[in-house]
N, CA, C and O atoms as a Tripos MOL2 file, in Angstrom:
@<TRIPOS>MOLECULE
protein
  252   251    63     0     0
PROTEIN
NO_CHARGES

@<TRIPOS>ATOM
      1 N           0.8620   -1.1730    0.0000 N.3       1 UNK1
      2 CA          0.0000    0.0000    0.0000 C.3       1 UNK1
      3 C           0.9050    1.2330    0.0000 C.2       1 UNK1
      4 O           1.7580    1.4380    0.8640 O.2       1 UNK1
      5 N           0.6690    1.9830   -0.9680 N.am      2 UNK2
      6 CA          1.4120    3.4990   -0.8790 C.3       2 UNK2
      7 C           0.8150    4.2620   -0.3950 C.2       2 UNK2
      8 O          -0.4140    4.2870   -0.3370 O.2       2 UNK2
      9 N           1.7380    5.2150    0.1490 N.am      3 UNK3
     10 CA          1.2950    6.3000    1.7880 C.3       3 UNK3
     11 C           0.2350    7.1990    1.0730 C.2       3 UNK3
     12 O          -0.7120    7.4010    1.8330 O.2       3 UNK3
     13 N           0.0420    7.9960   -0.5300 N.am      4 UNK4
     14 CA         -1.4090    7.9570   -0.3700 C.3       4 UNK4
     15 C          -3.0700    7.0520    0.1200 C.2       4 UNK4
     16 O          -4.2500    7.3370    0.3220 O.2       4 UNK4
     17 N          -2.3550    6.1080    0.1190 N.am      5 UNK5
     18 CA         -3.6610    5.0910    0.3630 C.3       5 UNK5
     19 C          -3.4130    4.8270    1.4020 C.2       5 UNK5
     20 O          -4.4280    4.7470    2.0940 O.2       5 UNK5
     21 N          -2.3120    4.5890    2.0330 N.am      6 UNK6
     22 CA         -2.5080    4.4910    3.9290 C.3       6 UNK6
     23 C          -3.4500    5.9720    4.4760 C.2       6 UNK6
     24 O          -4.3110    5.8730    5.3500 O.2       6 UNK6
     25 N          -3.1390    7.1800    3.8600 N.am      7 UNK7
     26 CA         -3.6760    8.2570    4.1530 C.3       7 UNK7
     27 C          -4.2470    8.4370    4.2280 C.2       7 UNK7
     28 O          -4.6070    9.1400    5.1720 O.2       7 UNK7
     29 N          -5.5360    7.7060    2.6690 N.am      8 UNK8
     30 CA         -6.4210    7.8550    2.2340 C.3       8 UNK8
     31 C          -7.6600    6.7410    3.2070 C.2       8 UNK8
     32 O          -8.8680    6.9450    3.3250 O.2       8 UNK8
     33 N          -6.8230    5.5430    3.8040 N.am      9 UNK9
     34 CA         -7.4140    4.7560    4.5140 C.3       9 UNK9
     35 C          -7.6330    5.3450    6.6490 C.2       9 UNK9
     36 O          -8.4900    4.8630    7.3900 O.2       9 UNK9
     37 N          -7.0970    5.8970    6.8670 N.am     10 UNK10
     38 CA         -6.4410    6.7580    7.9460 C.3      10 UNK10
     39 C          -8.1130    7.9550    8.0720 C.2      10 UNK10
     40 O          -8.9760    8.2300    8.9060 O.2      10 UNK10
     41 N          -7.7850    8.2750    6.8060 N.am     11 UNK11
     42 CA         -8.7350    9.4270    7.1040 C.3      11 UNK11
     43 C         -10.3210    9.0770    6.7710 C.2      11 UNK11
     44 O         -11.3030    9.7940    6.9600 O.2      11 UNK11
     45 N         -10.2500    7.7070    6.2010 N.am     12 UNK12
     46 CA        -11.4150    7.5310    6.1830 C.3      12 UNK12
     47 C         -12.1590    6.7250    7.6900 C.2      12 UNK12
     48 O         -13.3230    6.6000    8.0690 O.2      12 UNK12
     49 N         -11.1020    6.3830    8.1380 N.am     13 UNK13
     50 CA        -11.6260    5.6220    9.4290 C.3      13 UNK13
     51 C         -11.9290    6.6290   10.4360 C.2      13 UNK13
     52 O         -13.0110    6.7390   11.0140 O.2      13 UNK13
     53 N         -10.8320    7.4030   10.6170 N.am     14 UNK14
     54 CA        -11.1410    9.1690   11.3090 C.3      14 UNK14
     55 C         -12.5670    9.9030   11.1850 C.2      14 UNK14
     56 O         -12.9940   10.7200   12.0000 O.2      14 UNK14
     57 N         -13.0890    9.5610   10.2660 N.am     15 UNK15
     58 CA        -14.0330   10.4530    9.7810 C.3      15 UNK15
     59 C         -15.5880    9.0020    9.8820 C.2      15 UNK15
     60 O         -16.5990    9.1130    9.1890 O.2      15 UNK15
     61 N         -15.4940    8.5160   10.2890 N.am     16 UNK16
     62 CA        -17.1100    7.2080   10.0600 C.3      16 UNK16
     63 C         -17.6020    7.5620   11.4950 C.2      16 UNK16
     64 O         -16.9040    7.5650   12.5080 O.2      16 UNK16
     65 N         -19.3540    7.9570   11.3750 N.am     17 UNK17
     66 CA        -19.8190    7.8440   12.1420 C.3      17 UNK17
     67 C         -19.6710    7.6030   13.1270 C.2      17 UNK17
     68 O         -19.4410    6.4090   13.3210 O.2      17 UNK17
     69 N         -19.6960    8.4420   14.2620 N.am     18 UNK18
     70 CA        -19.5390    8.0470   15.7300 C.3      18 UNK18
     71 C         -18.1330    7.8490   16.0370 C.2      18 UNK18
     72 O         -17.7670    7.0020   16.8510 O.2      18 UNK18
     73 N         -17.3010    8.6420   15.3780 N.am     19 UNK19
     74 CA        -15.9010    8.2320   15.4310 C.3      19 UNK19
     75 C         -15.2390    9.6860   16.0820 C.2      19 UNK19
     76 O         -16.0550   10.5910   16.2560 O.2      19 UNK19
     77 N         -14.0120    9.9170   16.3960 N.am     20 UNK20
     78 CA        -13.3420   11.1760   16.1590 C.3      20 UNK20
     79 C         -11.6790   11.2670   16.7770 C.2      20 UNK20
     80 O         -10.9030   10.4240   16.3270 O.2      20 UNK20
     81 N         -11.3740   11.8380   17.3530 N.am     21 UNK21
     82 CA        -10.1830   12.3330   17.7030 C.3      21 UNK21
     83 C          -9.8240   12.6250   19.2690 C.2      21 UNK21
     84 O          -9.9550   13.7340   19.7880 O.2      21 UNK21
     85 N          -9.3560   11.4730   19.9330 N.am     22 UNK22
     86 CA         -9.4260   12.1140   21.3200 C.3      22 UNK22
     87 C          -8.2480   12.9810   21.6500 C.2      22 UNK22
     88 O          -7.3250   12.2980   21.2050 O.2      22 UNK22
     89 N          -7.7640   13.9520   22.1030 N.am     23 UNK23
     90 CA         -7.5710   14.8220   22.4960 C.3      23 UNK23
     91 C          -7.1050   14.2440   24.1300 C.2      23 UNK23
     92 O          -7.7670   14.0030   25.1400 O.2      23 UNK23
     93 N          -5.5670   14.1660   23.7930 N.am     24 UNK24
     94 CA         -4.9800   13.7890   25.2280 C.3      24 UNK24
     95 C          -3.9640   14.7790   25.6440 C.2      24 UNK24
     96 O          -3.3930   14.7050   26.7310 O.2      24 UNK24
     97 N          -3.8220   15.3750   25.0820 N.am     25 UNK25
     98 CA         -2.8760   17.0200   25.5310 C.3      25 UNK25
     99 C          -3.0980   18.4400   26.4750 C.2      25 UNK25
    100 O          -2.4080   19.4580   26.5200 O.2      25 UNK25
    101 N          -4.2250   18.1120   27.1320 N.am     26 UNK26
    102 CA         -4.6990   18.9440   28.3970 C.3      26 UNK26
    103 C          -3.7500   19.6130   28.8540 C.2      26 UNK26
    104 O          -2.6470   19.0750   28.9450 O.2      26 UNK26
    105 N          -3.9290   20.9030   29.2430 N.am     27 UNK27
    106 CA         -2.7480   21.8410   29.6970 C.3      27 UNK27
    107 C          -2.7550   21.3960   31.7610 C.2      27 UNK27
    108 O          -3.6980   21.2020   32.5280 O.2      27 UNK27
    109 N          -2.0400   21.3940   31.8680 N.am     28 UNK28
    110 CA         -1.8460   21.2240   33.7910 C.3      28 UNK28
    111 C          -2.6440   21.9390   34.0110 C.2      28 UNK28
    112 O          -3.5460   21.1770   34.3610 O.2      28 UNK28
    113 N          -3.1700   23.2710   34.1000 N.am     29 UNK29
    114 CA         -4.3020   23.8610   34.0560 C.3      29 UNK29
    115 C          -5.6870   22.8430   34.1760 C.2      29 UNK29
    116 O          -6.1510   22.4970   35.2620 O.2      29 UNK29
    117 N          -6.0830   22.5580   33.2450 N.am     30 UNK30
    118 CA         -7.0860   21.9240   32.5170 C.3      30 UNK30
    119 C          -7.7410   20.6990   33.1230 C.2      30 UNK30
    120 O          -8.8550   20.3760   33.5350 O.2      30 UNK30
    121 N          -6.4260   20.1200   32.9760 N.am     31 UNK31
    122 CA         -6.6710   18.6380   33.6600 C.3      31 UNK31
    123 C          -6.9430   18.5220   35.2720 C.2      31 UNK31
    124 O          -7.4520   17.5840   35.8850 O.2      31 UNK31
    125 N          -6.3900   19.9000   35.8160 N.am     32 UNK32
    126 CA         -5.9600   19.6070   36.9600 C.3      32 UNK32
    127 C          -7.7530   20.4350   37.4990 C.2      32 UNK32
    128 O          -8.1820   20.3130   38.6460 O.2      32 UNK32
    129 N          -8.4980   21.1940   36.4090 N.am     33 UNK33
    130 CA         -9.6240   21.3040   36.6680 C.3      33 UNK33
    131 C         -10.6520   19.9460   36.7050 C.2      33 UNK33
    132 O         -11.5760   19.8130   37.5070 O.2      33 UNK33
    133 N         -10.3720   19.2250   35.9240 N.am     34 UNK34
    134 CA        -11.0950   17.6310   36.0840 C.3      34 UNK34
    135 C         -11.1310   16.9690   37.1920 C.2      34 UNK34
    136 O         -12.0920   16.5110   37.8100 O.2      34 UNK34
    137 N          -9.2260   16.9340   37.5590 N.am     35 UNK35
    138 CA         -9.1900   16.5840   38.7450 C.3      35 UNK35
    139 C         -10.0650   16.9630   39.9940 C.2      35 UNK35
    140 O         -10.8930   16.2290   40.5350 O.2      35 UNK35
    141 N          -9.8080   17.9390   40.2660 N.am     36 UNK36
    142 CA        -10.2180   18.5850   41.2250 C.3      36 UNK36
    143 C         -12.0310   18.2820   41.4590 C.2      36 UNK36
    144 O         -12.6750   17.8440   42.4130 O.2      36 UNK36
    145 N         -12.3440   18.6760   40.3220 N.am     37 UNK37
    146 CA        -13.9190   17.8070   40.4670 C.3      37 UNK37
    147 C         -14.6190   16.5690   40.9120 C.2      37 UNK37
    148 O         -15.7720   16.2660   41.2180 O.2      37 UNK37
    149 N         -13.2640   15.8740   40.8110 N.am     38 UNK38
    150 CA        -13.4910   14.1820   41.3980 C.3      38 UNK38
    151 C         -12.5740   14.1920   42.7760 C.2      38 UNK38
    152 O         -12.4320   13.1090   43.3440 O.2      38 UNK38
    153 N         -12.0900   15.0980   43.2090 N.am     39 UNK39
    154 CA        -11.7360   15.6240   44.6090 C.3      39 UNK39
    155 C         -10.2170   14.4230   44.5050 C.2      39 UNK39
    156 O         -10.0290   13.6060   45.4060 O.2      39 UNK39
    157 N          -9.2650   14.5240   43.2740 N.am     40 UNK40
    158 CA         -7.9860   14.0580   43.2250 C.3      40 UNK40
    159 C          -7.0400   14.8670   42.7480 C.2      40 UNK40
    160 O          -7.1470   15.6320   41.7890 O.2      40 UNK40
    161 N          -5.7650   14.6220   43.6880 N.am     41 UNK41
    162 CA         -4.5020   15.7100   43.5350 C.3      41 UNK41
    163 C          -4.1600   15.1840   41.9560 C.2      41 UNK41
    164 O          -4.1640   14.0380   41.5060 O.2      41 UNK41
    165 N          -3.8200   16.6680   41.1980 N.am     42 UNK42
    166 CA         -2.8270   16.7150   40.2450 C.3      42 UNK42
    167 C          -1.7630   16.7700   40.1150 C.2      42 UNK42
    168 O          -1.0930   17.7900   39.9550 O.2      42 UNK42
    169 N          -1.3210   15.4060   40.1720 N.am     43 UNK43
    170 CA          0.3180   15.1130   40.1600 C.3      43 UNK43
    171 C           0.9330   14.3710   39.0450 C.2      43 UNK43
    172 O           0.4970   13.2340   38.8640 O.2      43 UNK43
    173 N           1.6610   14.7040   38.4350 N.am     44 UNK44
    174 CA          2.3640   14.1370   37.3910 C.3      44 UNK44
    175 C           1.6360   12.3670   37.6390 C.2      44 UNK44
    176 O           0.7000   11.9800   36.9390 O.2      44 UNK44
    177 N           2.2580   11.5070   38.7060 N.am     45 UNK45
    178 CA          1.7110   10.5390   38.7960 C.3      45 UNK45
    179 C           0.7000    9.8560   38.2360 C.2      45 UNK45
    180 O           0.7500    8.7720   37.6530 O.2      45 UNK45
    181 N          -0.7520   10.9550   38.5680 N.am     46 UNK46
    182 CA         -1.7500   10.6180   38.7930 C.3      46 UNK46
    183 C          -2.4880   11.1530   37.1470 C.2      46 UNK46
    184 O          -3.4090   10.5850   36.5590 O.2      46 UNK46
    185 N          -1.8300   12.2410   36.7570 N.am     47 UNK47
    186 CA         -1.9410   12.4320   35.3290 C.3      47 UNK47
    187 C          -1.4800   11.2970   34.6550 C.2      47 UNK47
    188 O          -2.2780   10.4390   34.2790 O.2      47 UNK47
    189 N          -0.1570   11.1900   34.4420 N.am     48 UNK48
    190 CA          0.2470    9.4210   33.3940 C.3      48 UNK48
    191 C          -0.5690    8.5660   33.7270 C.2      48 UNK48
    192 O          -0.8200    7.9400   32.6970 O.2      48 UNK48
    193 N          -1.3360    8.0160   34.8360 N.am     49 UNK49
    194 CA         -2.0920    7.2170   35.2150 C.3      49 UNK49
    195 C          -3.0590    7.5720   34.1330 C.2      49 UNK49
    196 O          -3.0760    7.2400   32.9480 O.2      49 UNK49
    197 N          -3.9000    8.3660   34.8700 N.am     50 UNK50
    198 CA         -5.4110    9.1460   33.9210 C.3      50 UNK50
    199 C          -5.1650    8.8500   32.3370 C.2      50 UNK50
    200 O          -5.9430    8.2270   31.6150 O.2      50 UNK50
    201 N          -3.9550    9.4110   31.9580 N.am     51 UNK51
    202 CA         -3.6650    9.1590   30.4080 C.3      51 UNK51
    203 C          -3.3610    8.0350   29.6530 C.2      51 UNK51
    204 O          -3.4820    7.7870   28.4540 O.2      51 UNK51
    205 N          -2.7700    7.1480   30.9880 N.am     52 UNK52
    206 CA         -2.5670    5.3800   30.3160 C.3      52 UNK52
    207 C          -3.9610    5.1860   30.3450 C.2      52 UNK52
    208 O          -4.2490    5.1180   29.1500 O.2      52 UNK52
    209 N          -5.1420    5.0390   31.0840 N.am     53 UNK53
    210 CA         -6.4240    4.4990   31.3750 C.3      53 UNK53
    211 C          -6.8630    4.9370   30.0080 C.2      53 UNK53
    212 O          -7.1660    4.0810   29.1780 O.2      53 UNK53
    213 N          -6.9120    6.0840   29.7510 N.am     54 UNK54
    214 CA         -7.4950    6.1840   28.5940 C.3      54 UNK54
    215 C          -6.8780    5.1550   27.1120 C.2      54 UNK54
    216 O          -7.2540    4.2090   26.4200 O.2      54 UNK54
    217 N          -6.1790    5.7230   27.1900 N.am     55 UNK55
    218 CA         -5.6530    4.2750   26.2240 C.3      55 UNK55
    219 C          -5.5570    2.9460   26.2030 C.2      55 UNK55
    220 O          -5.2130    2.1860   25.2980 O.2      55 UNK55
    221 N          -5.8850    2.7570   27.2510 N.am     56 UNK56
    222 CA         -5.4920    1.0500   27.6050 C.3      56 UNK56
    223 C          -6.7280    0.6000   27.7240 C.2      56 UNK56
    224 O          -6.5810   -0.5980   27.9690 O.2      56 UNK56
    225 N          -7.9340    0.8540   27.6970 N.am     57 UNK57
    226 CA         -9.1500    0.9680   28.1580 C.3      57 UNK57
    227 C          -9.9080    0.1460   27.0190 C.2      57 UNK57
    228 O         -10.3790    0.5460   25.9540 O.2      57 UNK57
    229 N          -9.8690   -1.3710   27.6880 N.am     58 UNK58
    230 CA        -10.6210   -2.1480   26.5210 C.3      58 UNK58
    231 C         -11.9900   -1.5900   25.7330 C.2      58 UNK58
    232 O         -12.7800   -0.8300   26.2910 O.2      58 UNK58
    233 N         -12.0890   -1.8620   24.9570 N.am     59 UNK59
    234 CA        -12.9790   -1.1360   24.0800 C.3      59 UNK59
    235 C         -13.4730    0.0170   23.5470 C.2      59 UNK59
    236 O         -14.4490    0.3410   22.8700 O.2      59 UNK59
    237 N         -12.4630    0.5820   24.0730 N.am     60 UNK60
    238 CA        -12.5140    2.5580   23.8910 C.3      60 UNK60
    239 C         -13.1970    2.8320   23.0580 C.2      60 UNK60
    240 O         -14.1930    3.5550   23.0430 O.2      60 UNK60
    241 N         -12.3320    1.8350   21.7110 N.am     61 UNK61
    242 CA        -12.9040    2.4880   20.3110 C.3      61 UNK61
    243 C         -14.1160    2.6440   20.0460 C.2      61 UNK61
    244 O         -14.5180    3.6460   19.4530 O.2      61 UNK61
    245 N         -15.1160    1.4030   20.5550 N.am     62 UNK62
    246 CA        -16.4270    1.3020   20.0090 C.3      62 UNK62
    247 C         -17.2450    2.5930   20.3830 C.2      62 UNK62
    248 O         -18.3700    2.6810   19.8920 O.2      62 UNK62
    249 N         -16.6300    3.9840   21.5090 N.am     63 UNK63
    250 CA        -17.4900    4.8200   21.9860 C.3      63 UNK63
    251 C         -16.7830    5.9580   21.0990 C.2      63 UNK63
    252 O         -17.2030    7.1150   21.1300 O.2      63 UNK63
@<TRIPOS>BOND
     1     1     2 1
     2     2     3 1
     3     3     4 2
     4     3     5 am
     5     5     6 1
     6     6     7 1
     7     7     8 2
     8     7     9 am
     9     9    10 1
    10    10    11 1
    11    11    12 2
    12    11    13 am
    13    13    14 1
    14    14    15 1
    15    15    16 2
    16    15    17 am
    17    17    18 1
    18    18    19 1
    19    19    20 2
    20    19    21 am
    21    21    22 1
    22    22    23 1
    23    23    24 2
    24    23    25 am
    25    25    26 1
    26    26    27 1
    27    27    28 2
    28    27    29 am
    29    29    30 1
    30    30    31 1
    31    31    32 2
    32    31    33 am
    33    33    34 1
    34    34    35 1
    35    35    36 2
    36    35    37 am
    37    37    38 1
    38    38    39 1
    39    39    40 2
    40    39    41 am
    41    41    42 1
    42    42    43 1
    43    43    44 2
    44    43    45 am
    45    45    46 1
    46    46    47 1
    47    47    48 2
    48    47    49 am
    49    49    50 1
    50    50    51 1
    51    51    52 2
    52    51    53 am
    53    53    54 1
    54    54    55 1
    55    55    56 2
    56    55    57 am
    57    57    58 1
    58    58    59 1
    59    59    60 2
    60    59    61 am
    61    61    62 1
    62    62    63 1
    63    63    64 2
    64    63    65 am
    65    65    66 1
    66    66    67 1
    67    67    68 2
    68    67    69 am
    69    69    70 1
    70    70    71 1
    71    71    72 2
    72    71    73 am
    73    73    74 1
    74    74    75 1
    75    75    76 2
    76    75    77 am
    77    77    78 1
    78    78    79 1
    79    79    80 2
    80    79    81 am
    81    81    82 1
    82    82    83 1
    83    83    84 2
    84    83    85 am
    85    85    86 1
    86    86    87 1
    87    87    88 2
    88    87    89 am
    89    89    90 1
    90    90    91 1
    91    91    92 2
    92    91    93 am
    93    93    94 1
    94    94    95 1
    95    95    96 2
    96    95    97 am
    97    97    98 1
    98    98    99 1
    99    99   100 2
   100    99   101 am
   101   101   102 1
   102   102   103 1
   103   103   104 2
   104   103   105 am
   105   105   106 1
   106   106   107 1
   107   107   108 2
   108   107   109 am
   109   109   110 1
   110   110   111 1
   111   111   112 2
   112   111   113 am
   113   113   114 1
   114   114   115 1
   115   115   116 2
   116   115   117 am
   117   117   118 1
   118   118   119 1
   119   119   120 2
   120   119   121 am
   121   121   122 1
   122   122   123 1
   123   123   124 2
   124   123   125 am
   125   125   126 1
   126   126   127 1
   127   127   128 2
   128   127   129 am
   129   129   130 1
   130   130   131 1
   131   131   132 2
   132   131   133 am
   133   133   134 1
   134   134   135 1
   135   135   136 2
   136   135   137 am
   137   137   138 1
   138   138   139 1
   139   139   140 2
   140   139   141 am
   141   141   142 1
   142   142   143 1
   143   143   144 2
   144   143   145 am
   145   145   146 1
   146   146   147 1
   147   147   148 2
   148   147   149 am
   149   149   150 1
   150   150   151 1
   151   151   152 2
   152   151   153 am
   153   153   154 1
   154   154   155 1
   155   155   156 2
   156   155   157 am
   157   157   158 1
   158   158   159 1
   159   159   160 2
   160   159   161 am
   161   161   162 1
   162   162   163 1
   163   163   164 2
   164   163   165 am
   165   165   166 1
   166   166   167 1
   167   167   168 2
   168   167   169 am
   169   169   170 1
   170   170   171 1
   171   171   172 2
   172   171   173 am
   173   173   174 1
   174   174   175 1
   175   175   176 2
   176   175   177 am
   177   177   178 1
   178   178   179 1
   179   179   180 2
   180   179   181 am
   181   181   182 1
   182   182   183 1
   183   183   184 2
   184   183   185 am
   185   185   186 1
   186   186   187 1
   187   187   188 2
   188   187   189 am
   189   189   190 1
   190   190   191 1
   191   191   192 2
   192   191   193 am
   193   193   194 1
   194   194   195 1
   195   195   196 2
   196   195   197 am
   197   197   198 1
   198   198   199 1
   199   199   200 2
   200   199   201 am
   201   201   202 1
   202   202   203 1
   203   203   204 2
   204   203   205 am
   205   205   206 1
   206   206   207 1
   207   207   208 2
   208   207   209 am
   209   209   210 1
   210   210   211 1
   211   211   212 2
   212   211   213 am
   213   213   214 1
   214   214   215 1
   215   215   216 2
   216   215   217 am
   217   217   218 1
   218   218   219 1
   219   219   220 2
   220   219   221 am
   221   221   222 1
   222   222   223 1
   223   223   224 2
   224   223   225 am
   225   225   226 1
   226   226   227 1
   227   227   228 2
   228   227   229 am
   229   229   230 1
   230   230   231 1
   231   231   232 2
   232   231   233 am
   233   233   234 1
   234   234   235 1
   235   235   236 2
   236   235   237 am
   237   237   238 1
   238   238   239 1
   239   239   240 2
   240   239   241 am
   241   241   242 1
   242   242   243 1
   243   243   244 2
   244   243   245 am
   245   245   246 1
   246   246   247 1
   247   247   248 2
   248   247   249 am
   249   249   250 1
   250   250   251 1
   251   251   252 2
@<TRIPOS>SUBSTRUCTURE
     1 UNK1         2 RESIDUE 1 A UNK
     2 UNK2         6 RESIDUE 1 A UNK
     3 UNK3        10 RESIDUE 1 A UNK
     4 UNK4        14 RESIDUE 1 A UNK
     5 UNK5        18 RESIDUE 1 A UNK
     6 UNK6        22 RESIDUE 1 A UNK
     7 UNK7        26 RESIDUE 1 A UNK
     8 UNK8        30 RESIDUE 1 A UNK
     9 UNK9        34 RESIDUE 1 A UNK
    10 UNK10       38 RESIDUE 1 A UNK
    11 UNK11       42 RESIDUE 1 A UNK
    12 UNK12       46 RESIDUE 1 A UNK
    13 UNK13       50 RESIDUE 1 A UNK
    14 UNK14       54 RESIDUE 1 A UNK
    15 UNK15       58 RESIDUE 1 A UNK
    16 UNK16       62 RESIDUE 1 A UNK
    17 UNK17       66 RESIDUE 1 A UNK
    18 UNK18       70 RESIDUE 1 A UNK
    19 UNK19       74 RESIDUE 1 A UNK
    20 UNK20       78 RESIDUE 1 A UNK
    21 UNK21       82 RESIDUE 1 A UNK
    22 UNK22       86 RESIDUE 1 A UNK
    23 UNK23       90 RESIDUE 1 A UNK
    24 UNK24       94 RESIDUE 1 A UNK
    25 UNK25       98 RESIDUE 1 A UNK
    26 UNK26      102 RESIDUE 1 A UNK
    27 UNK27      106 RESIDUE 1 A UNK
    28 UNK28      110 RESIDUE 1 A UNK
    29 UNK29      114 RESIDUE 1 A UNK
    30 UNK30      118 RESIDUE 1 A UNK
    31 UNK31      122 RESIDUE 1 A UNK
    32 UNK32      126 RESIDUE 1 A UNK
    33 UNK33      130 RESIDUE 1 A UNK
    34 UNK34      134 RESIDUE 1 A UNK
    35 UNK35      138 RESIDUE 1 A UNK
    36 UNK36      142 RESIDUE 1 A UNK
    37 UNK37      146 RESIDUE 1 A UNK
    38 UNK38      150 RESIDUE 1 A UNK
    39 UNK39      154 RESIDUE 1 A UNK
    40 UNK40      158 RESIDUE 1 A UNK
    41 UNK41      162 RESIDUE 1 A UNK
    42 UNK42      166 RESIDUE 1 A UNK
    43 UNK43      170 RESIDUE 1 A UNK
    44 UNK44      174 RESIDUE 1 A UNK
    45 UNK45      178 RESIDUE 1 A UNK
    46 UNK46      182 RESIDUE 1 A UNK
    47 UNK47      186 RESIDUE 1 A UNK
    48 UNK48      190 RESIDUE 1 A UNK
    49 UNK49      194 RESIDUE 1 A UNK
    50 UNK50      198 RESIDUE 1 A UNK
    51 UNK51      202 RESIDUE 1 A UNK
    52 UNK52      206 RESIDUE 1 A UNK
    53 UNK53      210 RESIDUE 1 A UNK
    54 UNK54      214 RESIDUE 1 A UNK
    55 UNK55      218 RESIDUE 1 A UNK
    56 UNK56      222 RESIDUE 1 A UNK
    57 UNK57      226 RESIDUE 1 A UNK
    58 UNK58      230 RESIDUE 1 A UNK
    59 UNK59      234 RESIDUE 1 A UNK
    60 UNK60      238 RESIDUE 1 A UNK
    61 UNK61      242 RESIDUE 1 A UNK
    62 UNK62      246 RESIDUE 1 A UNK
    63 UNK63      250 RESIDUE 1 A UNK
């Protein structure tokens, strides 16, 4: 497969219904507003944690 068609395959999966782009780059700011809502310290720690879960998180994709 040539990298137009990996591209072309890439962006079509990106783009199907019920699909999109998660967004794991939260500013310390940001995140540390999430945190705080679920009454947990923002610590480097506890951020890599939060950010592996999301990824590691059987079945993510289907949502």
């Amino acid at each position: 497969m040539d990298t137009t068609a990996e591209l072309e395959a890439t962006i079509s999966d990106m783009v199907q219904a019920g699909k999109g782009i998660l967004a794991a780059d939260e500013s310390a700011p940001t995140i540390a507003k999430r945190f705080a809502a679920i009454d947990t310290e923002s610590t480097e720690t506890n951020r890599r944690a939060y950010r592996s879960m999301l990824f590691a998180t059987p079945g993510l994709s289907e949502f």
